[in-house]
C-alpha positions in Angstrom: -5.8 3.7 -5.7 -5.3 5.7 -2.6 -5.8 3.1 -0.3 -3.2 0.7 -2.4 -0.8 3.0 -2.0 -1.2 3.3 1.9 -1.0 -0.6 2.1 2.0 -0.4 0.0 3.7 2.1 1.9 2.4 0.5 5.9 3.8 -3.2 4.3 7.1 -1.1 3.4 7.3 0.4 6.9 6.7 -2.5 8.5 10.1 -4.2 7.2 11.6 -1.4 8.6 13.5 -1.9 11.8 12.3 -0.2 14.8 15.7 1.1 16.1 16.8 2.6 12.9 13.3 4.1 12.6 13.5 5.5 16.4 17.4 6.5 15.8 15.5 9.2 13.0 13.4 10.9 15.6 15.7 13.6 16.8 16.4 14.7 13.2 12.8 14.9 12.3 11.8 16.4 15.2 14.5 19.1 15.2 13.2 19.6 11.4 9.5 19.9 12.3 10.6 22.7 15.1 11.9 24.8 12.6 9.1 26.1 10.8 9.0 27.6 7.2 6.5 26.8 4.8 8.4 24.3 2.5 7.7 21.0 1.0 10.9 19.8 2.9 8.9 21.1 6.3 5.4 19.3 5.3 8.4 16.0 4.6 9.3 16.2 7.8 5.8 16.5 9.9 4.9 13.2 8.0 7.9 11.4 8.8 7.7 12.3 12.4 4.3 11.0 12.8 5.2 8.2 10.6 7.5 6.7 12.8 5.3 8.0 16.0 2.7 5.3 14.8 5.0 2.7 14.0 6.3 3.3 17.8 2.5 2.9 18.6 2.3 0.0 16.8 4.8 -1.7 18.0 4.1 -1.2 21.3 0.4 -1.8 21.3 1.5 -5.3 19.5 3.2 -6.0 22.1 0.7 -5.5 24.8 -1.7 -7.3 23.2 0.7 -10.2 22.5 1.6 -10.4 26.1 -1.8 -10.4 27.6 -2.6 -13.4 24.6 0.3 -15.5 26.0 -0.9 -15.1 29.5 -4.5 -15.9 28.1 -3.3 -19.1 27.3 -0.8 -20.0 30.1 -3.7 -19.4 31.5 -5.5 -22.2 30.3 -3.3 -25.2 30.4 -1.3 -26.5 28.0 -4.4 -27.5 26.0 -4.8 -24.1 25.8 -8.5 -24.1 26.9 -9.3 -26.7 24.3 -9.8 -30.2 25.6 -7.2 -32.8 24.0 -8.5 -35.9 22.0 -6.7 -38.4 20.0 -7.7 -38.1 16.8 -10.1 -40.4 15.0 -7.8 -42.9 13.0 -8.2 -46.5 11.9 -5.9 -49.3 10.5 -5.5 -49.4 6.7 -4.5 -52.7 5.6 
């Protein structure tokens, strides 16, 4: 149940956009600073970090994507695979 719930909540996050989520950083950061020991407080930590790993995320996608697309520029256009017609025959 606990890990449905995380899946739930990372495929919610993930429809999120990025600049809003960044845009909330300041607020929760500000929040975080100001220490007292209140659910609201605890709210805030999370939801800092939250976006944090989204932003890590994102950006480690992206990496990884670009070093991919050079992998296969790389390559050819065959993209390392050798191109062959496909085996067909006339049907009457």
């Amino acid at each position: 149940m606990v890990e449905e719930t995380l899946r739930k909540m990372a495929r919610r996050l993930l429809a999120l956009d990025e600049d809003t989520l960044i845009s909330l950083i300041p607020k929760y950061r500000k929040r975080m600073d100001r220490f007292d020991p209140s659910p609201e407080w605890e709210e805030a930590v999370i939801i800092y970090f939250i976006i944090n790993g989204c932003r890590i995320k994102n950006a480690q996608f992206n990496s990884k994507i670009k070093d991919y697309m050079e992998d296969l520029a790389s390559k050819g256009p065959a993209g390392g695979f050798a191109v062959s017609r496909p085996d067909l025959r006339l049907v009457k």
